[in-house]
Structures are given as C-alpha cells and as structure tokens.
N, C-alpha and C positions, 0 to 999 in steps of 0.2 A: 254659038256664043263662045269668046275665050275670055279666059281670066287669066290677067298676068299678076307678079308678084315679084318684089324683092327680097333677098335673102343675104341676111348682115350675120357672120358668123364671130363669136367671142368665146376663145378657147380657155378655161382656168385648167390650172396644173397645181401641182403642188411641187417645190423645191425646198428643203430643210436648211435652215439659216442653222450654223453651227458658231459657235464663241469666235473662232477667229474670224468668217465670213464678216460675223457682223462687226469685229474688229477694226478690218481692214478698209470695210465700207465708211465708222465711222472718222477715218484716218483721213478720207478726203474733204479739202476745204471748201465751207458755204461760204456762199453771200447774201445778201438781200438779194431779190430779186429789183433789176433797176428799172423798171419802168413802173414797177406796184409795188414798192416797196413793206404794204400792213402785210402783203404775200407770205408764202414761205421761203423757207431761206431754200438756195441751191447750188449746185455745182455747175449748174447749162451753162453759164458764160465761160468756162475753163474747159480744154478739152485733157484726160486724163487718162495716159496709159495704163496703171493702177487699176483701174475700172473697168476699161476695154478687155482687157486681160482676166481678170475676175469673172465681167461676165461671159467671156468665152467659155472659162474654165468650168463654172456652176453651170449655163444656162445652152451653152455653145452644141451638145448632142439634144436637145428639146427644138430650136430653133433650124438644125440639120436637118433633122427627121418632119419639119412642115416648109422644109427649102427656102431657109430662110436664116439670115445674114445678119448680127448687130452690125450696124450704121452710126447710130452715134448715141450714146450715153449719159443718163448724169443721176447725181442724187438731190433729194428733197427731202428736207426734215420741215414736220407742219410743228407750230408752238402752237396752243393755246390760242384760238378764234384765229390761226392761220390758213388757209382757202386756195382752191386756185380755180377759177371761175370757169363758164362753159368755153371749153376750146376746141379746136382739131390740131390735129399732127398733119405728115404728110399724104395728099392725096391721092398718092399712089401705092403706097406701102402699107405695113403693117406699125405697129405700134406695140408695146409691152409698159407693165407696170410689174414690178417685185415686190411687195411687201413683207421688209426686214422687221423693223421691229414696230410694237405699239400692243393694243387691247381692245379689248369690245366699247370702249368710247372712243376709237381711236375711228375719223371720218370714214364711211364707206365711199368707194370710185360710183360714181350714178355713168351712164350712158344714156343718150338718149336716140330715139329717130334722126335718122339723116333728113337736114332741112330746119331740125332745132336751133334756135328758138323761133326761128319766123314763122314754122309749120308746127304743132305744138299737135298730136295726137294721143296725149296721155299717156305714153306709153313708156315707161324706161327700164333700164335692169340696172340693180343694186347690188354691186360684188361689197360683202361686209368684209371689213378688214380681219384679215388671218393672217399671223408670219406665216412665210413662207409662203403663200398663196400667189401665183404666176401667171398672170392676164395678160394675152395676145390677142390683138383684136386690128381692123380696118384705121388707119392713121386718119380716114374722113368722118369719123364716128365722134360729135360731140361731147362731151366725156366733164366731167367735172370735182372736185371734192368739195364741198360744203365746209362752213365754220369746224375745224378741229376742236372738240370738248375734253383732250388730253396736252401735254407737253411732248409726247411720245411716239408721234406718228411719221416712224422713216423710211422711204419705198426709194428703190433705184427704179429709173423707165427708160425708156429711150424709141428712137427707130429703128426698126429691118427695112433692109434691101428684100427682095422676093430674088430668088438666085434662078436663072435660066436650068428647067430641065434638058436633060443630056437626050 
C-alpha cells in the first residue's frame, strides 16, 4: 500500500515597519477597488515605482534567500467591515502579504485547502494580524480577509517570480 500526500508550504517572517516605512507606504494613492467597490481601498490598478523600490529595499534579501523575485506590488488599507473575499493569486508563483499597520481587531489573512470553496475539508490556517508580520505563501492558495472590526488595517502584498537556480 502507498500513501500519497500534498504539501502547501506558508512561510511568516517578521520585517520591523519603522516611522518612515510606514510613511512612505502611506504616501501611495488608493482607490476603491472597481469591480466591488464596499472592498477595500487600493493601489493594484496603479503600477508604483515608490513601492517597487521599498519593497526591494525592506523585503528584496528575505525574497533572495527563497529565490524569489517581487513581480508586482500594491497596498490595501481595510476601513471598518472592509473585506476581500476568497481569492488566488498566480498559479504559478508565490504570493506575499506585509502587514504595516493595524491591532489585535484588525482582520486576520484565513487560508484555506487547495480546491476551497468547492472542496471544504475544515481545514484553514489563521495568520492573526501583527505589524510587521511577512507572509509568503503558493499564489494558488485561497486566502481571504474577513469583515475588518478596526479603520486601521494596512498590508502591502503582491507577486514573486520564483528565479531559476544557477
């Protein structure tokens, strides 16, 4: 008899958001988001050198050392019962979440089983919101925030590339 299995790897780190970090974060322009507007507001329709460049600077040796590349970036700030419902990123890549600023009402990221929601095996992991807290994870991993119970919950996220070993 064999037994196979799947294995879905979700790395936290810790990164320290310092006065100007979160300065210059909050310096870049939101929007509603256009297609779900009760959403939260964000930067994804704008592409943002500002940002690119930040996150190289802060996050760029974390993402080296799992050979791995920012792709493309943006920020989120949730208001009060702002949400961003069960998604995936890219298929192929990896994914990240920053969490800049907020507090212990401030939503946690849920994940869930590959195949959520049509396959539903109870299963999920709950990263609780921490500044500073740096979640890289599979861009096919459905992933979600729940209703925001603060006005204070702002994360930069984005895509990696996976960079060809030498």
């Amino acid at each position: 008899m064999r037994k196979h299995s799947f294995v879905y790897t979700i790395i936290e780190d810790h990164v320290e958001v310092d006065k100007a970090t979160k300065d210059r974060i909050k310096k870049i322009p939101l929007t509603k988001d256009i297609v779900r507007p009760e959403m939260n507001l964000t930067s994804f329709y704008q592409t943002s050198e500002e940002l690119y460049n930040l996150i190289q600077d802060k996050l760029g040796s974390i993402f080296s050392k799992l050979n791995l590349k920012a792709k493309h970036c943006w920020v989120q700030k949730y208001l009060k019962n702002s949400y961003h419902s069960v998604h995936t990123h890219n298929p192929k890549g990896k994914s990240f979440v920053w969490f800049i600023e907020g507090n212990k009402n401030s939503s946690p990221l849920s994940f869930y089983d590959v195949g959520y929601p049509s396959v539903d095996v109870n299963k999920n992991i709950v990263c609780d919101f921490v500044p500073g807290k740096l979640i890289i994870f599979p861009g096919y991993m459905p992933h979600e925030v729940r209703p925001n119970k603060n006005n204070s919950r702002l994360i930069v996220s984005g895509n990696l590339d996976e960079l060809q070993s030498n």
